[in-house]
C-alpha positions as CSV (number, residue, x, y, z in Angstrom):
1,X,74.5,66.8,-51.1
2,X,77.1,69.7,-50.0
3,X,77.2,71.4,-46.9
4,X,75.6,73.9,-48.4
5,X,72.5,72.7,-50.1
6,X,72.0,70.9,-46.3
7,X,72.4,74.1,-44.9
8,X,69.3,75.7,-47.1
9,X,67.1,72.3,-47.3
10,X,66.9,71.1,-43.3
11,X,67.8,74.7,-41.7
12,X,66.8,77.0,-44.2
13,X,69.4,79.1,-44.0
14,X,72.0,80.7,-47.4
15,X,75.0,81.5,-45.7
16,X,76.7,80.0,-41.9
17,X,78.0,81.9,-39.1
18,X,81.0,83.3,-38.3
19,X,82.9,80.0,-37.3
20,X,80.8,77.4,-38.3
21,X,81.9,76.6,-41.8
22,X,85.0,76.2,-40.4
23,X,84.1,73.7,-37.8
24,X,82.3,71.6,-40.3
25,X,84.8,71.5,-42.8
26,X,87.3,69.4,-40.3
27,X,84.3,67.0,-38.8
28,X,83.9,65.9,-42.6
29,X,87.3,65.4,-43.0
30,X,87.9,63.7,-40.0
31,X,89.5,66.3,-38.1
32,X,88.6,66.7,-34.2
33,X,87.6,69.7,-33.5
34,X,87.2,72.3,-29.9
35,X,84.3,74.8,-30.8
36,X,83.3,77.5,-28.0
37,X,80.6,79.5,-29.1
38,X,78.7,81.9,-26.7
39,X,74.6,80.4,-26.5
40,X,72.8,81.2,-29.5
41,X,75.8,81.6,-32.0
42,X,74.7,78.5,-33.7
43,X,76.8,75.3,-31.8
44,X,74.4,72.6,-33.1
45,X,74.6,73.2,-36.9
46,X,78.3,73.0,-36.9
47,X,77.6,68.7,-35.9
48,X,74.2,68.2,-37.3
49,X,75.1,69.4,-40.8
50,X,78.5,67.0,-41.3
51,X,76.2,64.5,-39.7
52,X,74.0,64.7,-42.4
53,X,77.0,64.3,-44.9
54,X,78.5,61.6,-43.4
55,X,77.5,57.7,-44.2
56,X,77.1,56.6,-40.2
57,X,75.2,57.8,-37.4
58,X,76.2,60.7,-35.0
59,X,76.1,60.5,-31.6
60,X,75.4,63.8,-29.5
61,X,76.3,63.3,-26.0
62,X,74.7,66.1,-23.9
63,X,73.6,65.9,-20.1
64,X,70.4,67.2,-20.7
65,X,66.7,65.4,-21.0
66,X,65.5,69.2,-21.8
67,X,67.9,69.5,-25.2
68,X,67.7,66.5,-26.4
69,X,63.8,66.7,-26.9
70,X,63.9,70.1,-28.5
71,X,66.8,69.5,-30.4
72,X,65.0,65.8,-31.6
73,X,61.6,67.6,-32.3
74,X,63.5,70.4,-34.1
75,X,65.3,67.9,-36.5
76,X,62.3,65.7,-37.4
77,X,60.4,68.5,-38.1
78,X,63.3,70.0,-40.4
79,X,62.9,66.2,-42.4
80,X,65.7,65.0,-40.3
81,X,65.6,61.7,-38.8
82,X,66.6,61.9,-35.4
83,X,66.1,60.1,-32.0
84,X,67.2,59.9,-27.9
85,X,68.4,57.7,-25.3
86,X,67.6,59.1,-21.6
87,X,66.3,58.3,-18.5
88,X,63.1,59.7,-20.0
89,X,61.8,56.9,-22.3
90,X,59.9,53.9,-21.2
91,X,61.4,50.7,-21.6
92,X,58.8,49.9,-24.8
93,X,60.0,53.3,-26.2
94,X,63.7,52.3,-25.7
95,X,63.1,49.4,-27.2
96,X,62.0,51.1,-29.8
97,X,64.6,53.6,-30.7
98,X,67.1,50.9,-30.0
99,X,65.4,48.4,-33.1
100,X,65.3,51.2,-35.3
101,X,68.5,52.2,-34.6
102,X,69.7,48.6,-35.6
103,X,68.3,48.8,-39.0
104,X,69.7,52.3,-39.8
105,X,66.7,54.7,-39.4
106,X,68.8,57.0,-37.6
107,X,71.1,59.8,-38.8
108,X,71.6,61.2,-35.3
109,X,71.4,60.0,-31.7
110,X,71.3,62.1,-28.6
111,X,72.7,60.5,-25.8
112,X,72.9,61.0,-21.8
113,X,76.7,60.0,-20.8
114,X,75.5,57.5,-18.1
115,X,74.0,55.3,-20.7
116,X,77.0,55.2,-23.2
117,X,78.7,52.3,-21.3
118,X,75.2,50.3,-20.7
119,X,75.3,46.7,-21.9
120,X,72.5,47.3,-24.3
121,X,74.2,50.3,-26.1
122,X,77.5,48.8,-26.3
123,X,76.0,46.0,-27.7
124,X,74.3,48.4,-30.0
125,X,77.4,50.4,-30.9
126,X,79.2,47.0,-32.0
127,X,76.1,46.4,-34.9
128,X,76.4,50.1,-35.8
129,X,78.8,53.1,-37.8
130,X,79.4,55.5,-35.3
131,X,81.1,58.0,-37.6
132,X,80.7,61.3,-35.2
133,X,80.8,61.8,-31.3
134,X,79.5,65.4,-30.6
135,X,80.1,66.7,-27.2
136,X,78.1,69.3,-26.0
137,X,78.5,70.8,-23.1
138,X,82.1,69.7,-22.9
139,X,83.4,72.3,-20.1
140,X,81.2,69.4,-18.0
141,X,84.3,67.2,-18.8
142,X,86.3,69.2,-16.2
143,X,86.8,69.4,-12.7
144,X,87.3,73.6,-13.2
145,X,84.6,74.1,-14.8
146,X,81.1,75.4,-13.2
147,X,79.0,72.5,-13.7
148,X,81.6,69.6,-13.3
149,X,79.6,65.7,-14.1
150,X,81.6,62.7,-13.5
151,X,79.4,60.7,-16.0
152,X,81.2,62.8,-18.6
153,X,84.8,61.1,-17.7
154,X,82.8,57.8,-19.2
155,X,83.0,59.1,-22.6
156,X,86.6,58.2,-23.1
157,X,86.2,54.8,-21.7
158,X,82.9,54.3,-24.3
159,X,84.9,55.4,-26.9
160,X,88.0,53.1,-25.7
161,X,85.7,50.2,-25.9
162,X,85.2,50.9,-30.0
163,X,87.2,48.9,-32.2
164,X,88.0,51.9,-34.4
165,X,87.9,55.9,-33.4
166,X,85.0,58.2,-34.8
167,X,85.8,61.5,-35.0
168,X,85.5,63.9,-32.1
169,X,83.8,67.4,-31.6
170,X,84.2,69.3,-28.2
171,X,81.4,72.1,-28.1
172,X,80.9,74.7,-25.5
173,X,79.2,78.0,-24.9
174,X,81.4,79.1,-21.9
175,X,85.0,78.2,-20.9
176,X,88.1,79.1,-19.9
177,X,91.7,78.9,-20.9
178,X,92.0,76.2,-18.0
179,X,88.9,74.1,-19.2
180,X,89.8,74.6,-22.7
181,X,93.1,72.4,-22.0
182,X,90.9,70.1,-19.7
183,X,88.5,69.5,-22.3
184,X,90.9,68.7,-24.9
185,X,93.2,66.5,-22.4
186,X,90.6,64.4,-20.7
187,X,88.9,63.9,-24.1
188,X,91.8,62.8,-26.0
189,X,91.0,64.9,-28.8
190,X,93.9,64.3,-31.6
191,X,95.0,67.4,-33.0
192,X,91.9,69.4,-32.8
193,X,91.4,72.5,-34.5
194,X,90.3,74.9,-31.9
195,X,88.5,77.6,-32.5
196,X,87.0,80.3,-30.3
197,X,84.7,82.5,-31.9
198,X,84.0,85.2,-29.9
199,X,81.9,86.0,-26.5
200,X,80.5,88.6,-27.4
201,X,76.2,88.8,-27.6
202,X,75.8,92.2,-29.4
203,X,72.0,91.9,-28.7
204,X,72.1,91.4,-25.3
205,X,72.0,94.6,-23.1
206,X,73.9,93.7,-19.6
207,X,72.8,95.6,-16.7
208,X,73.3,95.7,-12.9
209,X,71.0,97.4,-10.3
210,X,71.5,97.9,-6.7
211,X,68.0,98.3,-6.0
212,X,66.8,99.3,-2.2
213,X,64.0,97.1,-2.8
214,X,64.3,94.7,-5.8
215,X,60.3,93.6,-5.4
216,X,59.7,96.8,-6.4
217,X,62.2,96.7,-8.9
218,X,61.7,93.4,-10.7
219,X,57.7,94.5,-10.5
220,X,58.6,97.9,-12.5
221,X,60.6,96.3,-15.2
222,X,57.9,93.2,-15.3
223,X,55.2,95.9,-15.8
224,X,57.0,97.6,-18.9
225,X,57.6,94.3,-20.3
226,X,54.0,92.5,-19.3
227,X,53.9,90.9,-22.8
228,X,57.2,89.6,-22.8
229,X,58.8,86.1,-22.5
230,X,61.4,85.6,-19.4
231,X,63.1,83.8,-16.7
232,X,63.9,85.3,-14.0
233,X,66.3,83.1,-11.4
234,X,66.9,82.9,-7.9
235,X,69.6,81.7,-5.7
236,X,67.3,79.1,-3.0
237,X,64.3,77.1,-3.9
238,X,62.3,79.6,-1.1
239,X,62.9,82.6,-2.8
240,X,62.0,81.0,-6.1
241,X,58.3,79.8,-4.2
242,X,58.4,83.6,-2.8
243,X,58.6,85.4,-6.3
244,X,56.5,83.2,-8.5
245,X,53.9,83.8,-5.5
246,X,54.8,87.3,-5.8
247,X,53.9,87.4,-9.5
248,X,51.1,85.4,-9.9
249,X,49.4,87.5,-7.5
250,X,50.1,90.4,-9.0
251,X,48.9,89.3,-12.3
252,X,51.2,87.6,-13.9
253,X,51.6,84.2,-15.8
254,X,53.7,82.7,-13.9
255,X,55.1,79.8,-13.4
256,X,58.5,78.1,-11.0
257,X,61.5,75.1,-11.4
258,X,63.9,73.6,-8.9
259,X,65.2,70.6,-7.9
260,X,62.7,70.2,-4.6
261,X,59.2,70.0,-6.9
262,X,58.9,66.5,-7.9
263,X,59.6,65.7,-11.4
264,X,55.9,65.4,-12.7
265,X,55.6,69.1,-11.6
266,X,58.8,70.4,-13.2
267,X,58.0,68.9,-16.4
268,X,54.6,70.4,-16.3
269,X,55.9,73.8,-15.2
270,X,58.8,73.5,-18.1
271,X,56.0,72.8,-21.0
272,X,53.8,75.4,-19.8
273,X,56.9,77.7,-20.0
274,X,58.2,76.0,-23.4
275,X,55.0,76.1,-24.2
276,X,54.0,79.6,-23.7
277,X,51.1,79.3,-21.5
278,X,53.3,81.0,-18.8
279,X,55.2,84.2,-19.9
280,X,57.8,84.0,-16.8
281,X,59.3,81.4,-15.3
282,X,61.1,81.7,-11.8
283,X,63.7,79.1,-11.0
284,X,66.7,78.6,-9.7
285,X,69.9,77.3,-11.9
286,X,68.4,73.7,-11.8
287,X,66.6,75.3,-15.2
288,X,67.5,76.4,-18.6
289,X,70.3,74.3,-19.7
290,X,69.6,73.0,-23.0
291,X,66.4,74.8,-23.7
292,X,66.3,76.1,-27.0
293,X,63.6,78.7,-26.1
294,X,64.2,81.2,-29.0
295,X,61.6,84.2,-27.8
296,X,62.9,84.7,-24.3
297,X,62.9,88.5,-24.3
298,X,65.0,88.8,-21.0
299,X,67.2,87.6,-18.3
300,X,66.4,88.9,-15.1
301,X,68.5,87.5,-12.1
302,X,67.1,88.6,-8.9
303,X,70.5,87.3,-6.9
304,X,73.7,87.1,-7.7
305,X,74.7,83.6,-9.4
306,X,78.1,81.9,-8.3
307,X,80.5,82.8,-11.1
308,X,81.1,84.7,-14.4
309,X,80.1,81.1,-16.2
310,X,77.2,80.7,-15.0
311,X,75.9,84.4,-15.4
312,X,76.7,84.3,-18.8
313,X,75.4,81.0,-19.8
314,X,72.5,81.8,-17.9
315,X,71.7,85.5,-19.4
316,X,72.7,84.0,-22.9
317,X,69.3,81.9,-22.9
318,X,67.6,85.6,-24.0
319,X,68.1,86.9,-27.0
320,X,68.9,83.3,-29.3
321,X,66.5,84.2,-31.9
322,X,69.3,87.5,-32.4
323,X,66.7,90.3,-31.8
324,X,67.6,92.8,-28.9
325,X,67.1,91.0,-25.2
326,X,68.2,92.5,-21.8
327,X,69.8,90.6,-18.8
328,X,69.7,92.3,-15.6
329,X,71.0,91.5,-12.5
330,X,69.5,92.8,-9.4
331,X,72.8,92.3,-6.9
332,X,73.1,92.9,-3.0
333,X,75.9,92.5,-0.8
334,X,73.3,89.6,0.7
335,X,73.7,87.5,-2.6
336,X,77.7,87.0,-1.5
337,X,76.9,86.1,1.4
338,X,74.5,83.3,0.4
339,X,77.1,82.5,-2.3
340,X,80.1,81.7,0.3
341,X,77.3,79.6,2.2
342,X,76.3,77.3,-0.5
343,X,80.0,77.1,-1.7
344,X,81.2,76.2,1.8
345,X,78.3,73.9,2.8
346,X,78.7,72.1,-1.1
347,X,78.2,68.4,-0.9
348,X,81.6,66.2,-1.3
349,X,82.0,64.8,-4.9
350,X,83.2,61.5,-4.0
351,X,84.7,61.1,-7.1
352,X,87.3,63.5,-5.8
353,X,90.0,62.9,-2.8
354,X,89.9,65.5,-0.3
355,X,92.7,67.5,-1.5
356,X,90.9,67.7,-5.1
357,X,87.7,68.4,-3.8
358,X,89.7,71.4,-1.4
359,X,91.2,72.9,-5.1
360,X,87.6,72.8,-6.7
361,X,86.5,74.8,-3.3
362,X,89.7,77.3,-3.5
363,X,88.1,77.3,-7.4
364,X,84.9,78.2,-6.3
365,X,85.6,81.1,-4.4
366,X,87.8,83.2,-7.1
367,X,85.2,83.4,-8.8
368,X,83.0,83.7,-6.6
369,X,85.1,87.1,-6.1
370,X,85.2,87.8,-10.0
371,X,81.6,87.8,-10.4
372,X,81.6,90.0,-7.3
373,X,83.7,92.5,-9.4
374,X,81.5,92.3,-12.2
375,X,78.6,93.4,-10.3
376,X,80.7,96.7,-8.4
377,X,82.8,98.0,-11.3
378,X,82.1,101.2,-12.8
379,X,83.6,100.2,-16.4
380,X,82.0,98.7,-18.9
381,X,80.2,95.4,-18.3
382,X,80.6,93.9,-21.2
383,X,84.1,94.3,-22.0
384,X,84.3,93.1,-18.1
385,X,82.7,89.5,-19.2
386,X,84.7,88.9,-22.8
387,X,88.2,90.1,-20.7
388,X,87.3,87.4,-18.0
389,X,87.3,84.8,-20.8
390,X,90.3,86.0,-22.2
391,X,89.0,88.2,-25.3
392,X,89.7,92.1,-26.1
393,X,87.4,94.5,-26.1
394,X,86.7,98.0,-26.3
395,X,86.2,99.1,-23.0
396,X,82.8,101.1,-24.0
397,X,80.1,99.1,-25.7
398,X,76.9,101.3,-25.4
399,X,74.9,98.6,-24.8
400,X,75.2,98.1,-21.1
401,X,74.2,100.3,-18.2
402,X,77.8,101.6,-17.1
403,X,78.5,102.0,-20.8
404,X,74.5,104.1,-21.6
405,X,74.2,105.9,-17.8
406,X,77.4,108.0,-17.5
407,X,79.3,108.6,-14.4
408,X,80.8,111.7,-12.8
409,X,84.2,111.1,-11.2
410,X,84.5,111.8,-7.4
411,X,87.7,112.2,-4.8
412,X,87.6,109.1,-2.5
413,X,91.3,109.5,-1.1
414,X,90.2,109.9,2.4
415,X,87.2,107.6,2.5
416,X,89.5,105.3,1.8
417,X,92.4,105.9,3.8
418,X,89.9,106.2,6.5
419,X,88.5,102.7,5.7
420,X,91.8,100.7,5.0
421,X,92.9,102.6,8.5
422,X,89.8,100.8,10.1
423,X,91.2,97.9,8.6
424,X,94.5,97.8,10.4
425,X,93.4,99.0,13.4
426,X,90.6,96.2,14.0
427,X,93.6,93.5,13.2
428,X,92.1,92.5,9.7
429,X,89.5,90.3,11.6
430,X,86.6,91.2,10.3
431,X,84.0,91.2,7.2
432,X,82.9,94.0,4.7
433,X,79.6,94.1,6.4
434,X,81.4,94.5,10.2
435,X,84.3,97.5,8.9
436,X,81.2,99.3,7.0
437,X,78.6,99.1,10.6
438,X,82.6,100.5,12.4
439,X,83.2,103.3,10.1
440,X,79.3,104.3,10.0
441,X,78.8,103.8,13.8
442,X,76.6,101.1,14.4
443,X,75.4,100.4,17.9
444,X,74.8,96.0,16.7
445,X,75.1,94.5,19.9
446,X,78.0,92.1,18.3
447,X,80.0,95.4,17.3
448,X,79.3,97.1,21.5
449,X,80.2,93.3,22.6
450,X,83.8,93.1,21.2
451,X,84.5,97.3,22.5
452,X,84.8,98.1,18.7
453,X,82.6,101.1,19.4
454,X,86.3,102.3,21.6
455,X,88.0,101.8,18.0
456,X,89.5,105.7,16.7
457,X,88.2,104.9,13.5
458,X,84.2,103.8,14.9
459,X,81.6,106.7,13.1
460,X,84.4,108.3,10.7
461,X,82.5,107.9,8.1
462,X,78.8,108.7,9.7
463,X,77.8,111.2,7.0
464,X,78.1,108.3,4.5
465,X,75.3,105.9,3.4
466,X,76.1,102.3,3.8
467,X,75.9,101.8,0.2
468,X,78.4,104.3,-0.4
469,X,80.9,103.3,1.7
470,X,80.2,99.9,0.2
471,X,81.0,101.2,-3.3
472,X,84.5,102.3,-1.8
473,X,85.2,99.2,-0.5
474,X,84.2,97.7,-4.0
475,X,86.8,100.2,-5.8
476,X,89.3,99.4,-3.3
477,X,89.1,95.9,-3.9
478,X,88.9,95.5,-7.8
479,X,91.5,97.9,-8.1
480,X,93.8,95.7,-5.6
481,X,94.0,98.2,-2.2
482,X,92.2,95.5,-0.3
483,X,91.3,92.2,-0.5
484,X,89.4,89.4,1.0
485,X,90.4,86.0,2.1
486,X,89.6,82.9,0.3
487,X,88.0,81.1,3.6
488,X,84.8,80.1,4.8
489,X,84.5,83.4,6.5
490,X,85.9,86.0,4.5
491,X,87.5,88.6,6.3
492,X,89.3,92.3,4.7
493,X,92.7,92.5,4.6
494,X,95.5,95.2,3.5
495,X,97.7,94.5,0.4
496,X,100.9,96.0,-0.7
497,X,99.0,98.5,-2.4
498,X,97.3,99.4,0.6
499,X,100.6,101.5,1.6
500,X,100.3,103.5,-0.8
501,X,97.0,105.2,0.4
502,X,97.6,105.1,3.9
503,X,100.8,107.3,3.3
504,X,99.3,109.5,1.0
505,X,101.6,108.2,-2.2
506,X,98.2,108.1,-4.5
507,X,94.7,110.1,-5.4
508,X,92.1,107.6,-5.7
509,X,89.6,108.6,-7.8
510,X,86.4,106.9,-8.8
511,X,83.2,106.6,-11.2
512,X,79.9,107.0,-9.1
513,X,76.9,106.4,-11.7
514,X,74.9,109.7,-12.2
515,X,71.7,107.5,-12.7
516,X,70.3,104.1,-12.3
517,X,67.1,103.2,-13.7
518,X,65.1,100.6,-14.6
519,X,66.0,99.8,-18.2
520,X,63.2,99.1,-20.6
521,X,63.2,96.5,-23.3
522,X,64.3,97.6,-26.2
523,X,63.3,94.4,-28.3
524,X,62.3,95.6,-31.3
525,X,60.8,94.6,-34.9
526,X,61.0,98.0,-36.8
527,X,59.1,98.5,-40.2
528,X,57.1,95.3,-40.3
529,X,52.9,95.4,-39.7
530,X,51.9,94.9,-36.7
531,X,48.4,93.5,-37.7
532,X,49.9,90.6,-39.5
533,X,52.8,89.7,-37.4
534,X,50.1,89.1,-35.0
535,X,47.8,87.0,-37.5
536,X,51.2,84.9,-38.1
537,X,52.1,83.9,-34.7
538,X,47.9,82.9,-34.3
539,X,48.1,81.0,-36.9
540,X,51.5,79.6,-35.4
541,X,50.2,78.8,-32.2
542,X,47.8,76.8,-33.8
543,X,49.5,74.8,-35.7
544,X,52.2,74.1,-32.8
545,X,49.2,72.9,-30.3
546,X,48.0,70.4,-33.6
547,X,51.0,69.2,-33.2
548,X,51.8,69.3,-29.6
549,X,55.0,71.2,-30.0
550,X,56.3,74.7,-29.0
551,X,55.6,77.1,-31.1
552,X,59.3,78.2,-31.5
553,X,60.0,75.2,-33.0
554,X,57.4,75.4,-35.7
555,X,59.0,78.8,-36.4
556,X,61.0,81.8,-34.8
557,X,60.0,84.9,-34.2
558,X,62.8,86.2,-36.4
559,X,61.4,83.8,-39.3
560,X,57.7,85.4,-38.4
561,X,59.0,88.9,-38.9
562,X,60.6,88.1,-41.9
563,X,57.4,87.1,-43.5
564,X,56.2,90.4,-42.5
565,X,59.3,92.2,-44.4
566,X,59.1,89.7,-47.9
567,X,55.7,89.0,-48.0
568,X,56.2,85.7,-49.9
569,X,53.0,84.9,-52.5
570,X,54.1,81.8,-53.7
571,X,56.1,78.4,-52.2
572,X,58.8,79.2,-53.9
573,X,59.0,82.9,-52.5
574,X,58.1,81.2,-49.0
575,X,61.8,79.3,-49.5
576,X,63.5,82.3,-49.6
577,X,62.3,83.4,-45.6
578,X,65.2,83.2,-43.3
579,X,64.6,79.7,-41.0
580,X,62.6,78.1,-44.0
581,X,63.9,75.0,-45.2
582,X,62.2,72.8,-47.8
583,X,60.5,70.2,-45.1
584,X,58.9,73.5,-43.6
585,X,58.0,74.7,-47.2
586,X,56.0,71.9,-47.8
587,X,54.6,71.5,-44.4
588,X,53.6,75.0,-43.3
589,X,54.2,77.4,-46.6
590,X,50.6,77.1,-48.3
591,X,49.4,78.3,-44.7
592,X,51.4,80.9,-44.7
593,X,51.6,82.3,-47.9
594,X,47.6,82.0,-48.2
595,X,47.2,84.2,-44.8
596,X,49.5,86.9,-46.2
597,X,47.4,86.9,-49.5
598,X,44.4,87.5,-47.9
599,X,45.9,89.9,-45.3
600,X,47.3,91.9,-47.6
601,X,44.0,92.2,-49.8
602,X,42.1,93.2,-46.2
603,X,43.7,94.6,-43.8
604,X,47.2,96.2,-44.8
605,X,45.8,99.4,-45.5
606,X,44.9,99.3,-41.5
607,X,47.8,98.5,-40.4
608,X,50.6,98.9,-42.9
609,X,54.0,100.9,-41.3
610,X,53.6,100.4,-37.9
611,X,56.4,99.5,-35.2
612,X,55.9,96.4,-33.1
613,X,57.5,95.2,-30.1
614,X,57.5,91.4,-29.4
């Protein structure tokens, strides 16, 4: 069997991605490789296929319970024997996988790092071929990355402890040039061939909203979208308990995750999601990593997250099945705020000195700043995330709000001198929030207190709405005529640049959106029936609650709609549907190709031509 013919018979796919053939020609021949691929792009064929063609087992190390049970049930179901090791098995089902990894019932084993140096599994490892370590979720392998795990510095030291070296694959959805040479150092990959393939999620639609009220907000775009899949995520465990109170009693199926339900709940609350017996789940970041949820139609973030990784890993989990999906993020100057608290008031890693854990802090807060910028600039958003990772763009995509909305460009010269003159005067002691209440001529009792009200620049900006003046300050800073300290409280300061508006030197001149409206989903199936798509996914859901699985895993939505567009009659027509493979064929294709047939004879005349959204 060839790369290809496993490619069409477990995956049912005719053709790879962009990247992947690449990536599986060096695992075969014993190359180590370094694969970042944005979420969705297709990471997991590029190690289960050369696993398939190789003579030993594959181990996937991955830090997540979640993944490793929909990537397990995913492969079985494709006719791929497949198993895990986690925290999540009983000791009789450990036992189990462990015995029948012994007499080579196996071709791949997910793994959580912590148990790779475990008596048992070295023990294990030392009866065993071990011809492939997969990584996923490498950027977790360094201390500048956004999710930093000290388990994953155990997987050199487990594969130390081998007598002989299996080859080595480093995969990734988000990273930078500094975790890139992190991952590759700490992992002791020889020689890998490295290959980037692109940020860039054409289907996703990025958009940011300064909402005066984002209840109202989230409820509008919830309303348009009331049959949709999504998650929306928060930034505390309250607001989470707020919203999904919120939603449910307003109508929706709705369901919550973080870390302060106890684990019996957020496994319940996960499958019901997974599951889709709730359409929305509201969580903080403590969800989504790892699942492999392919019909989430959007992303909504109500607060900011911490960083540009996180956003994008976060908003990447809509969209995977490649249909359109939008991520919105509903920012205030509140969400920085409650960023620089959780950053300062982080718990010490004592895995780190004091020093090291002060650098990860420092860390923290650029980009902490970055994803600031992201949510302020006027220019495109997209090229805004793929420059941050270090990839060209165009700096107009169409597919974002700056990019669809338009702007009008506006004289802000003397706002500005007037505000960076505020700046100086006051000593470059104070916040954002404190120069904006000066300039607009707040009576706070902190501001009367400390006599700032006696400043020359208190209510020079009066006629101005806070938000505007806001906006200013945003320009000012992401274009380097101000900044803010890297400190627990972040104060505005002048720059070298600074001189150059106060002394009249420059014309500042910026973009002020001419609308901002709720954007509605554009997730669309065009020219297939609606009648049958919906008999499909019935007959779907049936077969997935038979057998106790998600539905997404039995098949896509994409695959669903591709029925629609072929209308197989036969098995071997059924083959030829994009996600069928031959263990699906056989399994499910009879079902299928039987519903069509009699759909077609009944009902198309109904139905046929018309446009459904899913």
């Amino acid at each position: 069997m060839n790369k290809y013919e496993a490619l069409e018979k477990y995956f049912g796919y005719t053709a790879f991605r962009t990247g992947q053939e690449q990536i599986i020609d060096c695992l075969v021949q014993g190359q180590d490789v370094l694969c970042v691929m944005p979420t969705g792009a297709g990471k997991s064929i590029c190690y289960q296929v050369p696993a398939l063609l190789k003579n030993g087992i594959t181990l996937v190390v991955s830090p997540l319970i979640s993944l490793m049970k929909d990537q397990v049930g995913a492969l079985n179901e494709s006719g791929i024997s497949a198993a895990y090791i986690n925290s999540s098995l009983t000791q009789r089902q450990y036992s189990i996988v462990m015995e029948r990894a012994i007499d080579g019932c196996y071709k791949i084993i997910y793994i959580a790092p912590e148990r790779l140096n475990t008596d048992d599994f070295l023990h294990l490892s030392s009866t065993i071929k071990i011809d492939m370590i997969a990584v996923d979720e490498a950027h977790c392998v360094s201390q500048w990355g956004q999710d930093f795990r000290p388990s994953y510095l155990k997987i050199v030291e487990f594969i130390d402890k081998l007598s002989y070296r299996p080859v080595i694959g480093a995969f990734t959805a988000t990273a930078t040039r500094e975790v890139k040479e992190d991952i590759q150092k700490i992992l002791k990959l020889d020689n890998p061939f490295k290959l980037t393939t692109g940020f860039d999620r054409p289907n996703l639609f990025f958009s940011v909203l300064k909402p005066q009220n984002k209840i109202e907000t989230l409820l509008d775009y919830l309303e348009k979208n009331n049959e949709k899949c999504g998650i929306i995520y928060c930034s505390t465990r309250k607001t989470v308990e707020d919203i999904c109170n919120l939603l449910s009693n307003n109508g929706f199926a709705s369901t919550r995750y973080h870390a302060g339900l106890s684990d019996e709940e957020r496994k319940q609350n996960q499958e019901d999601f997974i599951y889709d017996r709730k359409l929305l789940m509201v969580a903080t970041n403590a969800f989504g990593m790892g699942i492999d949820k392919s019909n989430v139609s959007f992303v909504v973030h109500y607060n900011m997250p911490k960083n540009i990784e996180s956003y994008y890993q976060e908003a990447g989990r809509a969209g995977r099945d490649g249909e359109d999906a939008d991520c919105i993020l509903l920012y205030s100057g509140v969400d920085v705020r409650t960023n620089q608290f959780l950053i300062e008031k982080s718990e010490v890693n004592t895995e780190l000195d004091k020093a090291a854990h002060e650098r990860v802090r420092e860390k923290d807060r650029e980009r902490l700043k970055m994803i600031t910028f992201y949510c302020t600039t006027t220019d495109c958003l997209r090229a805004f995330i793929l420059k941050y990772f270090g990839e060209k763009s165009s700096d107009y995509c169409g597919n974002c709000s700056n990019c669809r909305n338009g702007f009008e460009t506006v004289d802000v010269t003397i706002e500005a001198q007037k505000i960076l003159s505020c700046v100086a005067r006051t000593g470059s002691r104070f916040g954002v929030k404190m120069i904006v209440d000066i300039l607009r001529g707040s009576k706070n009792k902190r501001l009367l207190r400390l006599g700032l009200d006696k400043q020359s620049t208190y209510g020079l900006l009066v006629e101005l709405s806070e938000k505007r003046v806001r906006s200013i300050i945003d320009y000012l800073l992401l274009q380097g005529y101000a900044a803010v300290t890297n400190s627990e409280y972040p104060v505005l300061v002048l720059t070298d640049l600074s001189k150059t508006v106060l002394f009249k030197q420059v014309k500042l001149e910026m973009k002020i959106p001419i609308l901002e409206a709720v954007p509605e989903s554009s997730k669309t199936y065009k020219s297939i029936d609606s009648g049958l798509m919906e008999k499909l996914k019935a007959l779907r859901t049936t077969l997935a609650k038979e057998a106790h699985m998600p539905a997404y895993i039995v098949f896509a939505d994409s695959a669903l709609a591709d029925m629609c567009k072929k209308r197989p009659k036969n098995l071997e027509e059924f083959l030829h549907v994009s996600g069928v493979g031959k263990a699906k064929q056989q399994k499910y294709g009879q079902l299928f190709v039987d519903l069509i047939s009699k759909f077609d004879s009944s009902d198309s005349e109904q139905t046929q031509g018309k446009e459904i959204k899913v």
